[in-house]
N, CA, C and O of each residue as an XYZ file, in Angstrom:
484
protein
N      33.702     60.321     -9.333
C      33.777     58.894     -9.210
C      32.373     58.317     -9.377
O      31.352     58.722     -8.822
N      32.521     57.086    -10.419
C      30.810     56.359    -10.344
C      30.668     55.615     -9.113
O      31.515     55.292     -8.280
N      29.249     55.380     -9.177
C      28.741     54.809     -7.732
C      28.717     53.342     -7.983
O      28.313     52.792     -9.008
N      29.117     52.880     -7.105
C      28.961     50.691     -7.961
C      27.513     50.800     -7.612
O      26.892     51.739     -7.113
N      27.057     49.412     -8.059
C      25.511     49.315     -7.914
C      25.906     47.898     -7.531
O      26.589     47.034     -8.080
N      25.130     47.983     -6.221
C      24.881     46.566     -5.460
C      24.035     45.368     -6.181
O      22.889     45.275     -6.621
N      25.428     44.295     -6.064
C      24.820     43.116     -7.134
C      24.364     41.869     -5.645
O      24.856     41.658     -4.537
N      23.249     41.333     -6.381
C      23.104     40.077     -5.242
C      21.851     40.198     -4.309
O      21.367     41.330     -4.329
N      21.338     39.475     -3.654
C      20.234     39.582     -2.646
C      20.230     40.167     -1.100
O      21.335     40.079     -0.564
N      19.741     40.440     -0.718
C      19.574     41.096      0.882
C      19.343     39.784      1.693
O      19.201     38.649      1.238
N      19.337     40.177      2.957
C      19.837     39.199      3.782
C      17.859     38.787      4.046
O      17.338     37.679      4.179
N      17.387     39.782      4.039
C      15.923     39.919      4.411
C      15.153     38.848      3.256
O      14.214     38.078      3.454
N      16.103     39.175      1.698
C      14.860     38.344      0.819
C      15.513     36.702      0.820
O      14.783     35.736      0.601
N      16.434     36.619      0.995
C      16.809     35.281      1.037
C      16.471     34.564      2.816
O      16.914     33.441      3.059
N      15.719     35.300      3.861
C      15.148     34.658      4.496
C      13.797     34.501      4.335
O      13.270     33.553      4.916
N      12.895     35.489      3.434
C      11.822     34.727      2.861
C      11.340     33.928      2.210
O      10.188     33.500      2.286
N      12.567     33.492      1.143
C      12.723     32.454      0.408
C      12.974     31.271      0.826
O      12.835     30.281      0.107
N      13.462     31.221      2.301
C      13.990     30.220      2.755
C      12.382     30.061      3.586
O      11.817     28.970      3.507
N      11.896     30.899      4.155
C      10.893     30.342      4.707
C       9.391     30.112      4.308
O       8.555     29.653      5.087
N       9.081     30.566      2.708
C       8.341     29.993      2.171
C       8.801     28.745      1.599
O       7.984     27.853      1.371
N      10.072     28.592      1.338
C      10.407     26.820      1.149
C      10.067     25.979      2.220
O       9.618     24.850      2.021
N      10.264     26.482      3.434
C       9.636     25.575      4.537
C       8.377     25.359      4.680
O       7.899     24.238      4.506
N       7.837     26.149      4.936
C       6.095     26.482      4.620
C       5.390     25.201      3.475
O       4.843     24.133      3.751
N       5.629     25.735      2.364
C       5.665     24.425      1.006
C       6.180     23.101      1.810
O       5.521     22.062      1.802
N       6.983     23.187      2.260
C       7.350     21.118      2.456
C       7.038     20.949      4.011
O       7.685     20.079      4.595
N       6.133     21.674      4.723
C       5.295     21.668      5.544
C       4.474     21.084      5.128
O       4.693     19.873      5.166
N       3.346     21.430      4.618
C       2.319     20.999      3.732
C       2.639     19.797      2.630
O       1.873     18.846      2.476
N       3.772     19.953      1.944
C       3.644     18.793      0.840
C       3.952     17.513      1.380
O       3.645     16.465      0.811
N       4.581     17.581      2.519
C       5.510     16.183      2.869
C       4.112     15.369      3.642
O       3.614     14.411      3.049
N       3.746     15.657      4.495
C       2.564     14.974      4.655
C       1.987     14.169      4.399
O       1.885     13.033      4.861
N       1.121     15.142      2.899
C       0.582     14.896      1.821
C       1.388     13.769      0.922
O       0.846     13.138      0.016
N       2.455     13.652      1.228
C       3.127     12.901     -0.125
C       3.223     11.608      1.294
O       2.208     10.932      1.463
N       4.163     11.410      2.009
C       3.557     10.310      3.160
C       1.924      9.635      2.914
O       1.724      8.430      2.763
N       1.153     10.389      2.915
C      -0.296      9.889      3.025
C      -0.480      8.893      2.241
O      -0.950      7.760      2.341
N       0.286      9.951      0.912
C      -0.146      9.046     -0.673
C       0.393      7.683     -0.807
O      -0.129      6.596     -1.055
N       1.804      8.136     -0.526
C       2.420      6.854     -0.314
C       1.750      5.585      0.151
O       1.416      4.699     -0.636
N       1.508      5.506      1.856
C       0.390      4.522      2.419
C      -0.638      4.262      1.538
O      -1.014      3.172      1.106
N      -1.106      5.502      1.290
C      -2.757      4.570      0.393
C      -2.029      3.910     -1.198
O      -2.512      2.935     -1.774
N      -1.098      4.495     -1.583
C      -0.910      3.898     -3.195
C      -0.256      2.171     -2.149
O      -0.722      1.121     -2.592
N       0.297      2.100     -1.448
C       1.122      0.919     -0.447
C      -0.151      0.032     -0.438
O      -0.027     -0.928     -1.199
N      -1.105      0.076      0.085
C      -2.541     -0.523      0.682
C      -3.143     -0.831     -1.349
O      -3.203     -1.872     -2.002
N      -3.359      0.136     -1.597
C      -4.226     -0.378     -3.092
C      -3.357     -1.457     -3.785
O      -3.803     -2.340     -4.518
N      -1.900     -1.247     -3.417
C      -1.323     -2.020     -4.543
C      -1.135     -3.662     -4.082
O      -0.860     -4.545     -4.894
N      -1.371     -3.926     -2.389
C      -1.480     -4.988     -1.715
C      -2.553     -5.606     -1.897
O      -2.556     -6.820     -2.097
N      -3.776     -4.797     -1.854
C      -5.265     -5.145     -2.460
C      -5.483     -6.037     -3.910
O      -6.158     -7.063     -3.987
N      -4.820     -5.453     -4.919
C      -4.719     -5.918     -6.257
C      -4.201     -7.169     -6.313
O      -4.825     -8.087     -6.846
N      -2.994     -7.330     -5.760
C      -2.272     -8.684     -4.985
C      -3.075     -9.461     -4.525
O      -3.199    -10.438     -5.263
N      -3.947     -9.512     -3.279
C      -4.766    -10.238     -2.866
C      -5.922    -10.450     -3.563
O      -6.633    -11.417     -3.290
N      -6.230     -9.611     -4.496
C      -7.599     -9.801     -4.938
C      -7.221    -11.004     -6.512
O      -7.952    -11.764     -7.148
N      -6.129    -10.737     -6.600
C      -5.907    -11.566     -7.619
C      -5.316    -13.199     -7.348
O      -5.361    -14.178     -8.092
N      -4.704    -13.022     -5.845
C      -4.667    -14.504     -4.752
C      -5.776    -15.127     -4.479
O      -5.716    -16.357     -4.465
N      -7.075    -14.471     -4.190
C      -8.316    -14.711     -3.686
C      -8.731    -15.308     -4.914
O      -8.830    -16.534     -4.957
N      -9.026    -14.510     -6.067
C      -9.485    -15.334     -7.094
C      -8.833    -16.705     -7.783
O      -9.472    -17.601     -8.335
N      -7.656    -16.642     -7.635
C      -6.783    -18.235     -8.280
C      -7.230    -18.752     -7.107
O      -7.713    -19.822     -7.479
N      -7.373    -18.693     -6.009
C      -6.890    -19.409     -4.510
C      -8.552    -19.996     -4.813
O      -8.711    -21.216     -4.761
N      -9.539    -19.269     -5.067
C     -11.409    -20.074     -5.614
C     -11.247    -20.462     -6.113
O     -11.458    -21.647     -5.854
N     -10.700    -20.207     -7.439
C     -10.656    -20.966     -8.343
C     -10.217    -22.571     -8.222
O     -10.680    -23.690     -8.445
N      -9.146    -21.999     -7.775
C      -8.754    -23.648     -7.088
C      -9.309    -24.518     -6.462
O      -9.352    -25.691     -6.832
N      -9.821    -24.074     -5.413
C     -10.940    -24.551     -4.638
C     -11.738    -25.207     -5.121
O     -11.561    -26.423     -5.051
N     -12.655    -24.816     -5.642
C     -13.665    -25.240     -6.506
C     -13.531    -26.119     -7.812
O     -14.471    -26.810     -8.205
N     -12.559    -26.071     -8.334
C     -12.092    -26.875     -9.571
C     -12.434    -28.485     -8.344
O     -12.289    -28.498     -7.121
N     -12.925    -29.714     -9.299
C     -12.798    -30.661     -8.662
C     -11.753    -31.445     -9.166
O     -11.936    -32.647     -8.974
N     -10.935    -31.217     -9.626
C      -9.256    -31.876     -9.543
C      -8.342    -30.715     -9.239
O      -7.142    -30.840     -9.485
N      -8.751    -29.742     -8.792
C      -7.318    -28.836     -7.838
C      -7.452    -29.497     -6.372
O      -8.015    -30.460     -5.851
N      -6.733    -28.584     -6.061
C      -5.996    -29.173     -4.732
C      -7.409    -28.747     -3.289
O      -8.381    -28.089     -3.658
N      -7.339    -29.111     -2.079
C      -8.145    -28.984     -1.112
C      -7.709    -28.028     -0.456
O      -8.650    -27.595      0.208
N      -6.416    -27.209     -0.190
C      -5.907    -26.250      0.289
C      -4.845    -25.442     -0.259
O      -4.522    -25.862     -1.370
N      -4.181    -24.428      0.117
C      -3.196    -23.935     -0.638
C      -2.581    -23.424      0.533
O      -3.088    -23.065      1.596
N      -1.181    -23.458      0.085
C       0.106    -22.752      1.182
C       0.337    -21.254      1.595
O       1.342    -20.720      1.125
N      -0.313    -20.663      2.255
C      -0.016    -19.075      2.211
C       1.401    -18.756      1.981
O       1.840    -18.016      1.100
N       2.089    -19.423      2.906
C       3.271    -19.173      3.214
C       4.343    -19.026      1.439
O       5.165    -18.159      1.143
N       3.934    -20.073      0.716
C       4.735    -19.930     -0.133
C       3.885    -19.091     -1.148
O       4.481    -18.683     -2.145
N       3.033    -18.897     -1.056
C       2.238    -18.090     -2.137
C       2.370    -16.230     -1.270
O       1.780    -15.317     -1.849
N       2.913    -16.009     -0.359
C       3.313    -14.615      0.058
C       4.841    -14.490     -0.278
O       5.555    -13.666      0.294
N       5.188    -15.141     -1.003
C       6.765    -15.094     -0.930
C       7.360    -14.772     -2.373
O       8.512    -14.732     -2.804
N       5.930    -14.530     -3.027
C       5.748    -13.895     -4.195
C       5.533    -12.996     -4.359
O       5.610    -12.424     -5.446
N       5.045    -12.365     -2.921
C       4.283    -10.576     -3.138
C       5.245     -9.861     -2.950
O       6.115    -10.260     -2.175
N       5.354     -8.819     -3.484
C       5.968     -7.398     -3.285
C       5.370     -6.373     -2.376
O       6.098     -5.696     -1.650
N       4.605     -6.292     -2.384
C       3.337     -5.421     -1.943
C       3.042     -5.634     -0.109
O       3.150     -4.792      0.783
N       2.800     -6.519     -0.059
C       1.882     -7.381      0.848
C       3.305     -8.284      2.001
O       4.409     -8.715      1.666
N       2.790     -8.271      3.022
C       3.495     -8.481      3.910
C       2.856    -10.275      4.528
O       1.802    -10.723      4.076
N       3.431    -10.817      5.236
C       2.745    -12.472      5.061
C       1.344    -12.420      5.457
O       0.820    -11.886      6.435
N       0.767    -13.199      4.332
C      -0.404    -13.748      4.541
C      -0.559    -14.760      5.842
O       0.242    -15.568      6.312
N      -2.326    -14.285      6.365
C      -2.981    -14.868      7.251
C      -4.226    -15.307      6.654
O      -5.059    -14.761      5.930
N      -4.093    -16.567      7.224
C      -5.921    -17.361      7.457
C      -5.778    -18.511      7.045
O      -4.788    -19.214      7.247
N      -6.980    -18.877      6.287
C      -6.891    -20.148      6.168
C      -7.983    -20.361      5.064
O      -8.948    -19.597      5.107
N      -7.939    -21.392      3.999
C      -8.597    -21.262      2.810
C      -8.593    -22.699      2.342
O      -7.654    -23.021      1.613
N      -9.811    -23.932      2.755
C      -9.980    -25.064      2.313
C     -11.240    -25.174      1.583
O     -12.104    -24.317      1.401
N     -11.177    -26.481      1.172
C     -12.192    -26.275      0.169
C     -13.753    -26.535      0.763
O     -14.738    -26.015      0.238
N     -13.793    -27.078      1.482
C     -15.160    -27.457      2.585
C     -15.799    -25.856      3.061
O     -16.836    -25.314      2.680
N     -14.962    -25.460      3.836
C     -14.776    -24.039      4.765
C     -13.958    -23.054      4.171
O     -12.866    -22.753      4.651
N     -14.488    -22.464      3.012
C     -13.549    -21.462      2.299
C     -12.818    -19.989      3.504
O     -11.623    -19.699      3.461
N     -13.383    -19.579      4.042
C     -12.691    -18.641      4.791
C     -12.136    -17.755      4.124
O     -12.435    -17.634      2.936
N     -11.097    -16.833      4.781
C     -10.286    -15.468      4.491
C      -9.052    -15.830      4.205
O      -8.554    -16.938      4.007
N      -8.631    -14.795      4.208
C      -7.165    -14.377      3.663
C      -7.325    -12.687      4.334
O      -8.317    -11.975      4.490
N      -5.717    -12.448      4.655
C      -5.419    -11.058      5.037
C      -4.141    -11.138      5.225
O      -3.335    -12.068      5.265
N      -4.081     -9.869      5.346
C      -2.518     -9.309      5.468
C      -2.458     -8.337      5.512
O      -3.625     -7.958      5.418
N      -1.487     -7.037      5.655
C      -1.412     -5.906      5.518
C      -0.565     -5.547      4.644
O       0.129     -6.495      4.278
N      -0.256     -4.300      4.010
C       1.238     -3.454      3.320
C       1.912     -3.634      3.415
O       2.172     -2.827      4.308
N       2.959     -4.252      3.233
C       4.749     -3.854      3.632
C       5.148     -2.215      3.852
O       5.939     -1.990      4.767
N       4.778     -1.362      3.271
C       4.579      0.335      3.506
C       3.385      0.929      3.297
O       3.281      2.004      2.706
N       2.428      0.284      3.755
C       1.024      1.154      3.799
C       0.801      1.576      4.943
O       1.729      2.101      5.560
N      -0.281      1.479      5.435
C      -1.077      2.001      6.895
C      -0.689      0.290      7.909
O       0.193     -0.533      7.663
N      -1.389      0.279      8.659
C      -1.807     -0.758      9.253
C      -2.796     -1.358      9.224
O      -3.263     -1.945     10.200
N      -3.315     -1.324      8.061
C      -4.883     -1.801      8.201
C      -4.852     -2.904      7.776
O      -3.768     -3.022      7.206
N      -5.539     -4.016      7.696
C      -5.808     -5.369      7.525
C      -6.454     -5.005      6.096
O      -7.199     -4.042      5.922
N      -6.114     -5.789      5.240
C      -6.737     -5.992      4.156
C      -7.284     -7.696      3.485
O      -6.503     -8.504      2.983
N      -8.519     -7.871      3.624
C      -9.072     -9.484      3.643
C      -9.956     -9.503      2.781
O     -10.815     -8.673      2.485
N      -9.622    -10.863      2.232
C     -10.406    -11.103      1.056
C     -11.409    -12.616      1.718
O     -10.987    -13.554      2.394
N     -12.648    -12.390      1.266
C     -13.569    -13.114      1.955
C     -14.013    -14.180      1.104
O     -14.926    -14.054      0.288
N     -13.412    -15.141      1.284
C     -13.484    -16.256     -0.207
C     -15.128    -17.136     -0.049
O     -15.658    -17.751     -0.974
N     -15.625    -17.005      1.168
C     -16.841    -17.294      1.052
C     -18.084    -16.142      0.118
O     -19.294    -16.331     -0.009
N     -17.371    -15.141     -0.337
C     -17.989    -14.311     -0.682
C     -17.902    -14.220     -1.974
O     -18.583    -13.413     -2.608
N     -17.427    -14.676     -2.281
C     -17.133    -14.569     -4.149
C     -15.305    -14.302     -4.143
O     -14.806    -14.099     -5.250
N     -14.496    -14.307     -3.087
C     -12.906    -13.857     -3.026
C     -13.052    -11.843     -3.246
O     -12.470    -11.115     -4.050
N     -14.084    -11.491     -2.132
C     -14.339    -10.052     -2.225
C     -13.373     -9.631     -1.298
O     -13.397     -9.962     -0.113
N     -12.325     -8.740     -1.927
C     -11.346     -8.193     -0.908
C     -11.922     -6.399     -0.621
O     -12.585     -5.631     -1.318
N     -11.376     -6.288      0.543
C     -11.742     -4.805      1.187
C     -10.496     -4.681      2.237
O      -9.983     -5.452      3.047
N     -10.329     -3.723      1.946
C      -9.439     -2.974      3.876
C     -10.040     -2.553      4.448
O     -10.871     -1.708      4.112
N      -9.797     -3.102      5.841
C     -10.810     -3.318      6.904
C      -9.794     -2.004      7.868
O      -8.676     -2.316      8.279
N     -10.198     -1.005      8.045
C     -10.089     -0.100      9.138
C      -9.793     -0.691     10.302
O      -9.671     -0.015     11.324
């Protein structure tokens, strides 16, 4: 009589397989969370930095307006969660806000400064 020959995996290698898959999304998931937040935060930045600059611009034009509405000008962002501060033309001031899925960090654009945005830790 022939001998069959055992088809298929052992019980031993399909628990190493299973636990270097864990191992891997130990490490990757994290890492991919992290990214997430910071790509969340840069892409709110770009948003504001491009609010900050129309929002001077405005300012400074002497037939634009003396202030502008945060409220309806955040209701445009994707990114960015409602704008804070305050931005007239006398007393230029800030602007901030944070991510809708980033970190928590404040991100403000300093319109007395040229409309220089940074995230503020």
């Amino acid at each position: 009589m022939k001998a069959q020959m055992q088809k298929g995996f052992t019980l031993i290698e399909l628990m190493i397989v299973v636990a270097i898959i864990g191992i891997l999304a130990a490490v990757a998931l994290p890492a991919y969370q992290n990214y997430t937040k910071r790509s969340a935060d840069s892409a709110c930045l770009a948003e504001m930095s491009a609010l900050a600059k129309t929002t001077l611009a405005d300012l400074l034009d002497p037939n634009g307006s003396s202030s502008i509405s945060l409220a309806s000008a955040s209701s445009n962002f994707a990114a960015c969660n409602e704008l804070t501060g305050n931005a007239v033309a006398n007393n230029l001031g800030t602007i901030s806000t944070t991510a809708v899925r980033g970190t928590n960090d404040n991100i403000k654009c300093d319109l007395d400064k040229g409309a220089t945005c940074y995230i503020e830790n």
